[in-house]
N, CA and C atoms of all chains as a GROMACS GRO file, in nm:
protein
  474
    1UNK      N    1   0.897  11.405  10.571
    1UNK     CA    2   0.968  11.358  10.451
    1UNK      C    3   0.965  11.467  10.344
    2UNK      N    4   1.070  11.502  10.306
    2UNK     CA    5   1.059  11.592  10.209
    2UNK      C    6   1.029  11.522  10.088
    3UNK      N    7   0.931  11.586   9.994
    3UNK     CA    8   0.933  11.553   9.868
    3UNK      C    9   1.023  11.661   9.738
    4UNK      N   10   1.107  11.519   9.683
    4UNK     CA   11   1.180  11.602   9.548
    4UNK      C   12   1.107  11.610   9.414
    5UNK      N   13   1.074  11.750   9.385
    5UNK     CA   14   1.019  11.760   9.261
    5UNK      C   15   1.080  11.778   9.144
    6UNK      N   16   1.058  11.686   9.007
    6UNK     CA   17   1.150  11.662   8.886
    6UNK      C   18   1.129  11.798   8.863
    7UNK      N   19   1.245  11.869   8.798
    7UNK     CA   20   1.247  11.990   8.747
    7UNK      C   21   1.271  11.929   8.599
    8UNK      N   22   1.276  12.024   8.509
    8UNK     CA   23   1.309  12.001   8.349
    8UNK      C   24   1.391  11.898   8.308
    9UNK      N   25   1.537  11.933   8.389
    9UNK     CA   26   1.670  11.824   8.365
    9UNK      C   27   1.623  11.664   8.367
   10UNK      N   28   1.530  11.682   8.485
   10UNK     CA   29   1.491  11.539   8.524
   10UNK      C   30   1.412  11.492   8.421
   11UNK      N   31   1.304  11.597   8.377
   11UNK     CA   32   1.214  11.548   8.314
   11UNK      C   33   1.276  11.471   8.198
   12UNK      N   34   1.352  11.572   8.110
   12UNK     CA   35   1.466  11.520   8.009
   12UNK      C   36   1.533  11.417   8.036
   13UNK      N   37   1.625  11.399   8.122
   13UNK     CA   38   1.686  11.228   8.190
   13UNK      C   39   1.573  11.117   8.165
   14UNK      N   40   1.451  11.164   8.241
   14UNK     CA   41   1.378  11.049   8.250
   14UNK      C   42   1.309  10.994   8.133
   15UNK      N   43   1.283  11.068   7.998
   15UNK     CA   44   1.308  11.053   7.916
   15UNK      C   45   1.367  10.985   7.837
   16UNK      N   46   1.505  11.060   7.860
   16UNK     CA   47   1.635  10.976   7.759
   16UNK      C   48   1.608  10.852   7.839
   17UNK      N   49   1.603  10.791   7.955
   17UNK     CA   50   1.624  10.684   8.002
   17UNK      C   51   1.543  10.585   7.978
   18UNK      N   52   1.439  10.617   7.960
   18UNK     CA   53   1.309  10.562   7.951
   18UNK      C   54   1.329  10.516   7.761
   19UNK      N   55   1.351  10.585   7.690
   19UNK     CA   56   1.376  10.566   7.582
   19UNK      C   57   1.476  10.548   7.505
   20UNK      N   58   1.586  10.522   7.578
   20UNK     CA   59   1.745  10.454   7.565
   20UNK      C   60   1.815  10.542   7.479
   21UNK      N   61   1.809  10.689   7.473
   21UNK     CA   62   1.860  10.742   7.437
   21UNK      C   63   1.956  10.866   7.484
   22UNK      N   64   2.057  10.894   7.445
   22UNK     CA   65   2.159  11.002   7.474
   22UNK      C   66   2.095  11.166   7.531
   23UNK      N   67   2.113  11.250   7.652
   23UNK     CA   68   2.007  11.339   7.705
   23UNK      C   69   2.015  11.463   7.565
   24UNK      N   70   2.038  11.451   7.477
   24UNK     CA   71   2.073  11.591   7.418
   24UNK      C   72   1.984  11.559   7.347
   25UNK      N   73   1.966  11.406   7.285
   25UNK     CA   74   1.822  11.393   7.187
   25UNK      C   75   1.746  11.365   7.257
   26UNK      N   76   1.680  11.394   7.389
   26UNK     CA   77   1.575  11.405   7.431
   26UNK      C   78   1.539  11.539   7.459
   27UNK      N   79   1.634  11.603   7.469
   27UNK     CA   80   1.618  11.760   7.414
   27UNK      C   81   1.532  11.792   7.319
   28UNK      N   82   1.590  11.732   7.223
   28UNK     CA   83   1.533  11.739   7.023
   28UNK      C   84   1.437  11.718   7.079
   29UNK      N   85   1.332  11.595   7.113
   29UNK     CA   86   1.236  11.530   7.123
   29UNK      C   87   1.124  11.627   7.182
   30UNK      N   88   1.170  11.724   7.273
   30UNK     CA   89   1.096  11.767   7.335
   30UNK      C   90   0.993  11.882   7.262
   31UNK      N   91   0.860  11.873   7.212
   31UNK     CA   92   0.780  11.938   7.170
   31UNK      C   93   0.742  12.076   7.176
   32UNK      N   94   0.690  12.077   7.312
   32UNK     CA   95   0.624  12.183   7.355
   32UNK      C   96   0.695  12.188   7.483
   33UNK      N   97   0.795  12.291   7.524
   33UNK     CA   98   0.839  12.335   7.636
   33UNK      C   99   0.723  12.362   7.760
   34UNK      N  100   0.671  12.480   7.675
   34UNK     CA  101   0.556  12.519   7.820
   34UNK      C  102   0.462  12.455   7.868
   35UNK      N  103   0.462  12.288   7.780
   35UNK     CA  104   0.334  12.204   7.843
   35UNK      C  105   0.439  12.117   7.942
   36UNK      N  106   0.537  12.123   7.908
   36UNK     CA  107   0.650  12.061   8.039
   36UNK      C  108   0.638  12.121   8.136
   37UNK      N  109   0.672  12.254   8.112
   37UNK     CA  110   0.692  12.293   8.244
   37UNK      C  111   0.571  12.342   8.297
   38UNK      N  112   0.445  12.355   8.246
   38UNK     CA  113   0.291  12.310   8.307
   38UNK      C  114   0.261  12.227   8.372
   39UNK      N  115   0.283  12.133   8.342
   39UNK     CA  116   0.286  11.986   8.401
   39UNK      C  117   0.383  11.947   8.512
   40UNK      N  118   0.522  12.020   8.488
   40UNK     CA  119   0.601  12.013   8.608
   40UNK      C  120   0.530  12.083   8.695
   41UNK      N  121   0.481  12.164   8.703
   41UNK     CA  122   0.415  12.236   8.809
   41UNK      C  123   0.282  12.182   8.868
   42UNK      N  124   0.234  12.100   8.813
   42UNK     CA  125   0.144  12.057   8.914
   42UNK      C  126   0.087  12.030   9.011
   43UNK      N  127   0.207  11.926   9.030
   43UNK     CA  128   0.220  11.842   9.183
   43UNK      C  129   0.276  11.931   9.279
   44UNK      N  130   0.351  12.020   9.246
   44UNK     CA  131   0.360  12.146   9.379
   44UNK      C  132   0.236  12.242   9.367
   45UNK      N  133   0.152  12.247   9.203
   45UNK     CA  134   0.066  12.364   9.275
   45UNK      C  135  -0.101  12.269   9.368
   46UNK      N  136  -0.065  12.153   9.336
   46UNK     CA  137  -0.175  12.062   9.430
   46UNK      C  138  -0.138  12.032   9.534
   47UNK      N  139  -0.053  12.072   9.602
   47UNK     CA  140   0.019  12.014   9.695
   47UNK      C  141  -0.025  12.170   9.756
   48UNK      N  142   0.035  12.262   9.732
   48UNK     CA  143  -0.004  12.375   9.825
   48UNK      C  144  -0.157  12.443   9.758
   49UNK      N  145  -0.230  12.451   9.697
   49UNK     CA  146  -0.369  12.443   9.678
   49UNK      C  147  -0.495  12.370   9.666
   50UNK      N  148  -0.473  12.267   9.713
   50UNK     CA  149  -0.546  12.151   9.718
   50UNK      C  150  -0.509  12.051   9.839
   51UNK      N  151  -0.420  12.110   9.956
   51UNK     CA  152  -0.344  11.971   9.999
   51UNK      C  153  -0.329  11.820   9.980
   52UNK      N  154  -0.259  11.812   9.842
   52UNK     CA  155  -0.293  11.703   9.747
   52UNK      C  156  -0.180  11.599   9.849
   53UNK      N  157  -0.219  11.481   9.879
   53UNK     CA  158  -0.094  11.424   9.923
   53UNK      C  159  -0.036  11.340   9.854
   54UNK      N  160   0.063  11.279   9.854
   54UNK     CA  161   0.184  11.265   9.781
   54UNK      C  162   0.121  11.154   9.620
   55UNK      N  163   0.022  11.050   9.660
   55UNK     CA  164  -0.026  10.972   9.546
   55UNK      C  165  -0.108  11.111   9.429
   56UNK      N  166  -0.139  11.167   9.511
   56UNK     CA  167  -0.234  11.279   9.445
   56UNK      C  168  -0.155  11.355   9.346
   57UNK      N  169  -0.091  11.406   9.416
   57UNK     CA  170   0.053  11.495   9.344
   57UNK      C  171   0.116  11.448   9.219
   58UNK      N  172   0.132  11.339   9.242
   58UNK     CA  173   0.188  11.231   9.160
   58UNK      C  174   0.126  11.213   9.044
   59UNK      N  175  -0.008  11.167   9.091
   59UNK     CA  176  -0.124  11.168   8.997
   59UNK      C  177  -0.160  11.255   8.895
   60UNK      N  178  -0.153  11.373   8.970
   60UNK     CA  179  -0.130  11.496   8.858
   60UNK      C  180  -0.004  11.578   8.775
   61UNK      N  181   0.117  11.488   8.788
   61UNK     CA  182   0.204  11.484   8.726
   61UNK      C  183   0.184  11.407   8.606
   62UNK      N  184   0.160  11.324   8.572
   62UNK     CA  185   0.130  11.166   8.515
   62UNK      C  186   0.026  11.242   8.423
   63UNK      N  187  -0.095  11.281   8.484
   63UNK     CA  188  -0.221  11.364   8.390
   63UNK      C  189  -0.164  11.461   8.318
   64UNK      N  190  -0.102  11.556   8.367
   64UNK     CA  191   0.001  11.654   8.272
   64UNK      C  192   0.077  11.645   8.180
   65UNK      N  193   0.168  11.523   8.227
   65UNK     CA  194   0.261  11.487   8.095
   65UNK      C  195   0.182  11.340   7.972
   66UNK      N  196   0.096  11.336   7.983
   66UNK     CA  197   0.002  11.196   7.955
   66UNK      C  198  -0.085  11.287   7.850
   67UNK      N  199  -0.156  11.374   7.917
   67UNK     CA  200  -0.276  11.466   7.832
   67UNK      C  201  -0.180  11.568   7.736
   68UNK      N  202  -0.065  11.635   7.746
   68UNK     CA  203   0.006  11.724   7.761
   68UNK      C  204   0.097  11.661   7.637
   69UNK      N  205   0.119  11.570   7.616
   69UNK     CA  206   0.230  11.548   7.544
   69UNK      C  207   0.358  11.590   7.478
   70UNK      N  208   0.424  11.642   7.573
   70UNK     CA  209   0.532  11.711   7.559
   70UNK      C  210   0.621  11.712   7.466
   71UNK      N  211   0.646  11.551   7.473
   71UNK     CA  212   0.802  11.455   7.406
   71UNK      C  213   0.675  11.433   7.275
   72UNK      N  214   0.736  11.404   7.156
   72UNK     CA  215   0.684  11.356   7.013
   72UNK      C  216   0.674  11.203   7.038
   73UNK      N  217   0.577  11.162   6.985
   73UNK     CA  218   0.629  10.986   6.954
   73UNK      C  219   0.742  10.946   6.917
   74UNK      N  220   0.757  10.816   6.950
   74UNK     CA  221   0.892  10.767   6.935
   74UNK      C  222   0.925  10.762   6.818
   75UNK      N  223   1.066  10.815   6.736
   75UNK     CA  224   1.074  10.796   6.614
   75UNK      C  225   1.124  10.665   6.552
   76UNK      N  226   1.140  10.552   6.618
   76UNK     CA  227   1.225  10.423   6.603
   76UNK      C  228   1.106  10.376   6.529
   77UNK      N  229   2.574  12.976   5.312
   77UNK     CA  230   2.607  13.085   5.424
   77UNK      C  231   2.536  13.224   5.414
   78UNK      N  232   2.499  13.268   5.536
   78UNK     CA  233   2.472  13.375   5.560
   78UNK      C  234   2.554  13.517   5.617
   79UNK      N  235   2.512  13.608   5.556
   79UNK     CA  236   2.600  13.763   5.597
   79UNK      C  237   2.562  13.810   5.742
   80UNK      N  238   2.636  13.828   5.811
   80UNK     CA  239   2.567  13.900   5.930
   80UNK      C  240   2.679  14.023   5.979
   81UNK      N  241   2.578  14.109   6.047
   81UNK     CA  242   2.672  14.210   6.072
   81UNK      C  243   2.709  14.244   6.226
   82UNK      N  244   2.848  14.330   6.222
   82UNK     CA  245   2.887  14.374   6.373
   82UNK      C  246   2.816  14.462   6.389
   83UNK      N  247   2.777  14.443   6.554
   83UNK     CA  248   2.703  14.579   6.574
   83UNK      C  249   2.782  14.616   6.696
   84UNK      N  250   2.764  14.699   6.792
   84UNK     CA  251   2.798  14.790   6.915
   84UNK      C  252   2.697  14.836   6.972
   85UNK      N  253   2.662  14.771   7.090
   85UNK     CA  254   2.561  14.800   7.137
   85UNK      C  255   2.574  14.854   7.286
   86UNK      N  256   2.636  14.911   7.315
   86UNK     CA  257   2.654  14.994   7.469
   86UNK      C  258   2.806  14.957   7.474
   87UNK      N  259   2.833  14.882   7.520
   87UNK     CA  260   3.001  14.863   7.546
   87UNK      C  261   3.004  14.747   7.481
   88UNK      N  262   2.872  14.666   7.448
   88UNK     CA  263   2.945  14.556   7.390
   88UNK      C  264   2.970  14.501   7.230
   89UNK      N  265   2.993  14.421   7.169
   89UNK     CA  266   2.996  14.412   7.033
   89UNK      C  267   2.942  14.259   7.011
   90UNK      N  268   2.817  14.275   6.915
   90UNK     CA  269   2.698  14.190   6.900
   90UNK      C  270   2.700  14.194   6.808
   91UNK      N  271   2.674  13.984   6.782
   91UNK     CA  272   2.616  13.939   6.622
   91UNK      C  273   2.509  13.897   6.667
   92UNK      N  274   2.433  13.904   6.580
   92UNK     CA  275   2.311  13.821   6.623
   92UNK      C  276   2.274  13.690   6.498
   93UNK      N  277   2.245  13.584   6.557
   93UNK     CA  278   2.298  13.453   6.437
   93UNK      C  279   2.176  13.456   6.395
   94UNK      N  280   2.179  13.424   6.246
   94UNK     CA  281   2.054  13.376   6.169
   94UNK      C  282   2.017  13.240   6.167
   95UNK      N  283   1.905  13.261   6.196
   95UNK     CA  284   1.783  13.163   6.251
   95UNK      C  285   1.819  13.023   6.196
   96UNK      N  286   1.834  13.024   6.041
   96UNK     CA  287   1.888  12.885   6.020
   96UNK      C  288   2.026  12.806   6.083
   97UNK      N  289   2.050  12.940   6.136
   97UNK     CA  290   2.196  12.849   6.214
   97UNK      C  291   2.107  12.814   6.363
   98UNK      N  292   2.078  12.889   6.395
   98UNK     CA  293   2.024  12.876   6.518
   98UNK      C  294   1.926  12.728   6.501
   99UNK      N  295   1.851  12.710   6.426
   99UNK     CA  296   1.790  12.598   6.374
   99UNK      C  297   1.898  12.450   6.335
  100UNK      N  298   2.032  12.528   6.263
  100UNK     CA  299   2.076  12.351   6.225
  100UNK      C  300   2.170  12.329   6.361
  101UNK      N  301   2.195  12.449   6.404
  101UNK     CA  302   2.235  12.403   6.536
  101UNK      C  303   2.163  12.364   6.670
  102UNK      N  304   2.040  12.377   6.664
  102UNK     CA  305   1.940  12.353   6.756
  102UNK      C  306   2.016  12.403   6.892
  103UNK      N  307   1.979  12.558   6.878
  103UNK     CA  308   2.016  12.605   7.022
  103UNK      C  309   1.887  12.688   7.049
  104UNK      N  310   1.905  12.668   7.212
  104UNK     CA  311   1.792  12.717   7.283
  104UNK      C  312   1.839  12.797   7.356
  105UNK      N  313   1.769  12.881   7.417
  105UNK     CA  314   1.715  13.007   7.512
  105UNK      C  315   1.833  12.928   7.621
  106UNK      N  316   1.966  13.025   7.665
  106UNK     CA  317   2.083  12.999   7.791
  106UNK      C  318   2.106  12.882   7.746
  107UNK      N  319   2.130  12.799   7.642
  107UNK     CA  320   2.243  12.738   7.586
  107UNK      C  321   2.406  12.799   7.582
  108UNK      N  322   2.516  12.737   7.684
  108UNK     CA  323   2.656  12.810   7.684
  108UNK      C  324   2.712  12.757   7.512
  109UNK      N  325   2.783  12.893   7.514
  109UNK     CA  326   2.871  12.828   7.402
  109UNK      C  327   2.978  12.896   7.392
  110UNK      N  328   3.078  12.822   7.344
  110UNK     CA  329   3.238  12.832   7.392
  110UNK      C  330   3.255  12.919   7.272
  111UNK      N  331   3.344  13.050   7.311
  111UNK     CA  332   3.402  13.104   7.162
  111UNK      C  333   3.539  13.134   7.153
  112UNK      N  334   3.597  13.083   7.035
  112UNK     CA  335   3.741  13.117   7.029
  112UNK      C  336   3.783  13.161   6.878
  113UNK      N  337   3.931  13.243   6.872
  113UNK     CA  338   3.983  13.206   6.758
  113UNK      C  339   4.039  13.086   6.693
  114UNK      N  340   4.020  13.015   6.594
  114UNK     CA  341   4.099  12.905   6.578
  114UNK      C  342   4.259  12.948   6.483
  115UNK      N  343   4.311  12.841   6.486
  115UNK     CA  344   4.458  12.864   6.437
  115UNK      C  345   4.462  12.982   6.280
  116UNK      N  346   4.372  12.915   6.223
  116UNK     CA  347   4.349  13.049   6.108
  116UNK      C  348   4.250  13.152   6.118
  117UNK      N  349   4.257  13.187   6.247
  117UNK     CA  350   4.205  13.311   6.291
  117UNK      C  351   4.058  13.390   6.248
  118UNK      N  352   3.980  13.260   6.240
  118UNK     CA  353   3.820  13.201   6.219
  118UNK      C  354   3.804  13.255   6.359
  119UNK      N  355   3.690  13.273   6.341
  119UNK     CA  356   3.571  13.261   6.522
  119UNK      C  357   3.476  13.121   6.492
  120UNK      N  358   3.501  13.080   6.600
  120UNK     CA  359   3.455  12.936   6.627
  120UNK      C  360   3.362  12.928   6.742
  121UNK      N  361   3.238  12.932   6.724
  121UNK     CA  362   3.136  12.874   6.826
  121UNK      C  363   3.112  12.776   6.819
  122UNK      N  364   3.121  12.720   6.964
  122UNK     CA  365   3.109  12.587   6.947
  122UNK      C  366   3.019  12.567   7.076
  123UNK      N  367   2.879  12.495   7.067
  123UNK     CA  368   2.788  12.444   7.150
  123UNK      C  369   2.826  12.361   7.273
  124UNK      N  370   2.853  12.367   7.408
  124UNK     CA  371   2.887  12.322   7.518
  124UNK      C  372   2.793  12.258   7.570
  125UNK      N  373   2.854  12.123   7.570
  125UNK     CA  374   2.702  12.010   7.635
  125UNK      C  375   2.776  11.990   7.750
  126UNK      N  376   2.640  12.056   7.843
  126UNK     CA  377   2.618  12.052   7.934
  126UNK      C  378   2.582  11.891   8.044
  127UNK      N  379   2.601  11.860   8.141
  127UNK     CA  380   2.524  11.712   8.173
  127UNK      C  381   2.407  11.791   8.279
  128UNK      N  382   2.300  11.714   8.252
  128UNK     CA  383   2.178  11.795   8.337
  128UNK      C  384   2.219  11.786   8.460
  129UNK      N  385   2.169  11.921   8.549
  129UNK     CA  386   2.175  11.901   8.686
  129UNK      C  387   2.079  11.829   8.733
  130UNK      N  388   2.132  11.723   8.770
  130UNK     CA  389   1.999  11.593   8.830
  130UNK      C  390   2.060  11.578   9.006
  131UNK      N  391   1.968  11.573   9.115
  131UNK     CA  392   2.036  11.529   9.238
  131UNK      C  393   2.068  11.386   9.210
  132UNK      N  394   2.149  11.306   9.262
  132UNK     CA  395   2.212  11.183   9.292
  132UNK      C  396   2.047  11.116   9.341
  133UNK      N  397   2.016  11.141   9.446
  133UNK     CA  398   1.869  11.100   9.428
  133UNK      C  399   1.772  11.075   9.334
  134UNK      N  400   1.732  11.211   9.240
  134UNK     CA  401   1.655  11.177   9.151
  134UNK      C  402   1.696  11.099   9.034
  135UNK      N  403   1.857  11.092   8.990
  135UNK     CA  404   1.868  11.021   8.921
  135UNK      C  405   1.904  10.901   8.951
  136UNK      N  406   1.909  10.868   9.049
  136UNK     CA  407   1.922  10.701   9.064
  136UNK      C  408   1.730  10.659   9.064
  137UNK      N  409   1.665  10.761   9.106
  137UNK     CA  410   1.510  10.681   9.111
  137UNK      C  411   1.426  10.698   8.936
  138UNK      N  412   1.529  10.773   8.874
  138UNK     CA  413   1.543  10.778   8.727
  138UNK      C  414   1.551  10.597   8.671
  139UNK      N  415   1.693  10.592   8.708
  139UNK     CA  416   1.756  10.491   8.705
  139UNK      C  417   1.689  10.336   8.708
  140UNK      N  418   1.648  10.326   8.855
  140UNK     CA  419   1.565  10.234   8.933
  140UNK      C  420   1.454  10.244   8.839
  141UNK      N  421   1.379  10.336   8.815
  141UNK     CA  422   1.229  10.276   8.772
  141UNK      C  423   1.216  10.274   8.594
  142UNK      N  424   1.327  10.309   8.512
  142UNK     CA  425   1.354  10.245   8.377
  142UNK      C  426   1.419  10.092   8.387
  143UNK      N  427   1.491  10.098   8.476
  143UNK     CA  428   1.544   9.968   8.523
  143UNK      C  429   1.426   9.864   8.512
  144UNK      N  430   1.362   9.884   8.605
  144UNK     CA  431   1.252   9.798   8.673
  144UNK      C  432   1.144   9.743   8.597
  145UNK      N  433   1.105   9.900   8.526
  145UNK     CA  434   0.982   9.875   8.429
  145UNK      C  435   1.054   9.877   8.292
  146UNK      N  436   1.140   9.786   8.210
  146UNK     CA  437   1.183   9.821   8.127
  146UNK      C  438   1.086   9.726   8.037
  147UNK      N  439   1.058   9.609   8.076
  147UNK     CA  440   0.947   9.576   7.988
  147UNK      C  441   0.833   9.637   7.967
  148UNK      N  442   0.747   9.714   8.052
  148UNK     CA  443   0.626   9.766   7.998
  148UNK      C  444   0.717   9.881   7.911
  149UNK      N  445   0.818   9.967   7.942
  149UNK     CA  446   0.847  10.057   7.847
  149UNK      C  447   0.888  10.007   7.713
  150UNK      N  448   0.941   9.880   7.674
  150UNK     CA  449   0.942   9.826   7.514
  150UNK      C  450   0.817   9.783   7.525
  151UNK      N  451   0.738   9.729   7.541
  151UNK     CA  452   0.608   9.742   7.490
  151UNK      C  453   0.536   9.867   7.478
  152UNK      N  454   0.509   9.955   7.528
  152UNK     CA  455   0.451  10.072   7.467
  152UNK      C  456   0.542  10.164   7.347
  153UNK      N  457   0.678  10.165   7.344
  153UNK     CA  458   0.747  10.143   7.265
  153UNK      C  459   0.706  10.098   7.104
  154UNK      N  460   0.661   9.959   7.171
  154UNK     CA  461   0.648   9.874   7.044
  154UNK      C  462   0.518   9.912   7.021
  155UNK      N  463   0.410   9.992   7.066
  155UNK     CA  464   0.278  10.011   7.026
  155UNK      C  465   0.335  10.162   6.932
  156UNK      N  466   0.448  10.246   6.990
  156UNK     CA  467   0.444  10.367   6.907
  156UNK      C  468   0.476  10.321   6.798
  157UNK      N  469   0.551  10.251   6.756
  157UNK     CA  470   0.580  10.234   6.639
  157UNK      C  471   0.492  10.208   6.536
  158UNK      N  472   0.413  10.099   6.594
  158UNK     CA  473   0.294  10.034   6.502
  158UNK      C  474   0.229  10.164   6.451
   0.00000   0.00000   0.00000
Protein backbone atom coordinates (compact mmCIF):
# COMPACT_ATOMS: atom_id res chain seq x y z
CA UNK A 1 0.00 0.00 0.00
CA UNK A 2 1.47 3.07 -0.78
CA UNK A 3 1.31 5.78 1.66
CA UNK A 4 0.37 9.57 0.51
CA UNK A 5 2.20 12.16 2.33
CA UNK A 6 0.38 15.78 2.91
CA UNK A 7 2.77 18.13 1.37
CA UNK A 8 2.20 22.03 2.22
CA UNK A 9 -0.92 22.48 -0.27
CA UNK A 10 -2.55 19.81 1.74
CA UNK A 11 -1.50 21.00 4.83
CA UNK A 12 -3.13 24.48 3.87
CA UNK A 13 -6.52 22.72 2.41
CA UNK A 14 -6.74 20.86 5.50
CA UNK A 15 -6.75 23.77 7.27
CA UNK A 16 -8.99 25.98 5.31
CA UNK A 17 -11.32 22.99 5.62
CA UNK A 18 -11.12 22.27 8.95
CA UNK A 19 -11.75 25.90 9.68
CA UNK A 20 -14.34 26.84 6.99
CA UNK A 21 -12.38 29.05 5.41
CA UNK A 22 -11.29 30.17 1.75
CA UNK A 23 -7.38 28.41 0.97
CA UNK A 24 -5.69 31.86 0.51
CA UNK A 25 -6.62 32.82 4.22
CA UNK A 26 -5.21 29.88 5.42
CA UNK A 27 -2.22 31.01 3.80
CA UNK A 28 -2.44 34.35 6.01
CA UNK A 29 -2.95 32.08 8.98
CA UNK A 30 0.00 30.28 8.54
CA UNK A 31 2.72 31.32 11.21
CA UNK A 32 5.77 29.75 10.98
CA UNK A 33 6.50 28.11 7.57
CA UNK A 34 9.55 26.04 8.65
CA UNK A 35 7.70 24.44 11.64
CA UNK A 36 5.25 23.17 8.76
CA UNK A 37 7.36 21.95 6.81
CA UNK A 38 9.29 20.27 9.96
CA UNK A 39 6.50 18.60 10.86
CA UNK A 40 5.60 17.64 7.32
CA UNK A 41 8.61 15.78 7.37
CA UNK A 42 8.27 13.60 9.98
CA UNK A 43 6.27 10.81 9.16
CA UNK A 44 8.61 10.11 6.14
CA UNK A 45 11.71 10.77 8.24
CA UNK A 46 10.19 7.92 10.86
CA UNK A 47 9.19 5.89 8.42
CA UNK A 48 12.66 5.49 6.82
CA UNK A 49 14.69 5.98 10.23
CA UNK A 50 12.87 4.41 12.68
CA UNK A 51 10.67 1.94 10.60
CA UNK A 52 7.79 3.78 12.06
CA UNK A 53 4.61 2.04 10.75
CA UNK A 54 1.85 3.78 9.46
CA UNK A 55 -0.12 4.66 13.19
CA UNK A 56 3.43 5.74 14.20
CA UNK A 57 4.03 8.01 11.30
CA UNK A 58 0.90 9.47 11.77
CA UNK A 59 1.50 9.94 15.27
CA UNK A 60 4.34 12.00 14.60
CA UNK A 61 2.67 14.15 12.26
CA UNK A 62 -0.08 15.13 14.82
CA UNK A 63 3.07 15.78 17.55
CA UNK A 64 4.61 18.19 15.00
CA UNK A 65 1.82 20.18 14.02
CA UNK A 66 0.17 20.05 17.81
CA UNK A 67 3.66 21.04 19.64
CA UNK A 68 4.71 23.12 16.52
CA UNK A 69 1.95 25.35 16.03
CA UNK A 70 2.14 26.46 12.78
CA UNK A 71 -1.48 28.04 11.96
CA UNK A 72 -2.25 31.11 14.74
CA UNK A 73 -5.41 30.62 16.79
CA UNK A 74 -8.52 31.02 15.41
CA UNK A 75 -9.36 34.58 14.89
CA UNK A 76 -13.36 34.23 15.01
CA UNK B 1 3.44 55.46 -2.45
CA UNK B 2 6.76 54.51 -2.85
CA UNK B 3 9.74 55.46 -5.51
CA UNK B 4 11.44 52.61 -6.93
CA UNK B 5 13.92 52.33 -9.47
CA UNK B 6 14.77 50.54 -13.01
CA UNK B 7 17.60 48.64 -12.91
CA UNK B 8 19.44 46.25 -15.71
CA UNK B 9 20.76 43.54 -14.51
CA UNK B 10 22.44 41.19 -17.22
CA UNK B 11 19.85 41.14 -19.98
CA UNK B 12 17.18 41.70 -17.81
CA UNK B 13 15.31 44.81 -16.44
CA UNK B 14 14.46 44.67 -12.59
CA UNK B 15 12.28 46.41 -9.96
CA UNK B 16 12.52 45.25 -6.92
CA UNK B 17 9.09 46.07 -4.78
CA UNK B 18 9.17 47.68 -1.45
CA UNK B 19 8.50 45.64 1.37
CA UNK B 20 5.33 47.41 2.33
CA UNK B 21 3.88 46.40 -0.88
CA UNK B 22 5.16 43.15 -0.59
CA UNK B 23 3.52 43.16 2.96
CA UNK B 24 -0.07 44.77 1.95
CA UNK B 25 0.03 42.45 -0.72
CA UNK B 26 1.06 39.45 1.20
CA UNK B 27 3.26 37.80 -1.33
CA UNK B 28 5.49 35.01 -0.75
CA UNK B 29 8.65 33.36 -1.98
CA UNK B 30 7.29 31.80 -6.11
CA UNK B 31 4.06 33.53 -5.78
CA UNK B 32 3.04 33.96 -9.94
CA UNK B 33 1.99 37.24 -10.84
CA UNK B 34 0.44 38.38 -13.97
CA UNK B 35 1.95 41.64 -15.56
CA UNK B 36 0.48 43.86 -18.03
CA UNK B 37 -0.03 47.28 -19.47
CA UNK B 38 -3.41 48.57 -18.71
CA UNK B 39 -5.46 50.79 -21.14
CA UNK B 40 -3.66 53.98 -19.70
CA UNK B 41 -0.50 52.50 -20.09
CA UNK B 42 0.08 51.81 -16.13
CA UNK B 43 2.00 48.43 -15.30
CA UNK B 44 -0.32 46.36 -13.48
CA UNK B 45 0.69 43.44 -11.23
CA UNK B 46 -1.65 41.56 -10.37
CA UNK B 47 -1.36 38.42 -7.81
CA UNK B 48 -2.50 34.99 -9.53
CA UNK B 49 -4.40 32.64 -7.21
CA UNK B 50 -3.36 29.72 -7.71
CA UNK B 51 -5.78 26.42 -6.51
CA UNK B 52 -3.38 24.12 -4.43
CA UNK B 53 -2.07 21.12 -6.05
CA UNK B 54 -3.93 18.55 -3.91
CA UNK B 55 -4.25 14.71 -5.45
CA UNK B 56 -8.06 13.88 -5.89
CA UNK B 57 -7.21 11.45 -3.12
CA UNK B 58 -5.87 13.59 -0.58
CA UNK B 59 -8.41 15.96 -1.01
CA UNK B 60 -11.38 14.02 -0.79
CA UNK B 61 -9.75 12.37 2.64
CA UNK B 62 -9.40 16.26 3.37
CA UNK B 63 -12.91 16.38 2.68
CA UNK B 64 -14.18 13.10 4.46
CA UNK B 65 -12.52 13.74 7.76
CA UNK B 66 -13.73 17.69 8.22
CA UNK B 67 -16.89 16.21 7.09
CA UNK B 68 -17.02 13.58 9.68
CA UNK B 69 -15.41 15.26 12.58
CA UNK B 70 -17.06 18.51 12.14
CA UNK B 71 -18.39 18.55 15.56
CA UNK B 72 -15.29 17.99 17.58
CA UNK B 73 -13.78 20.73 15.15
CA UNK B 74 -16.60 23.53 16.38
CA UNK B 75 -15.94 22.60 19.64
CA UNK B 76 -12.34 23.15 19.85
CA UNK B 77 -13.16 26.05 17.78
CA UNK B 78 -15.38 27.18 20.41
CA UNK B 79 -12.59 26.62 23.14
CA UNK B 80 -10.22 29.05 20.83
CA UNK B 81 -12.26 31.60 21.11
CA UNK B 82 -12.97 31.58 24.79
Amino acid sequence: MEIEYPDRDAALAAYAEAMEIPFEQARDALLKDDQLESALARPRNAAAYESADLARQAATLFWGMTSDHPFQPSPL
Amino acid sequence: MTLVRVRRQGNSTVVTLAQEIVDQAKLNDGDLIEERIDSKGRIVLEAVTTQPRISPKMAKAIKTAARDKRLVLNRLAEHDRK
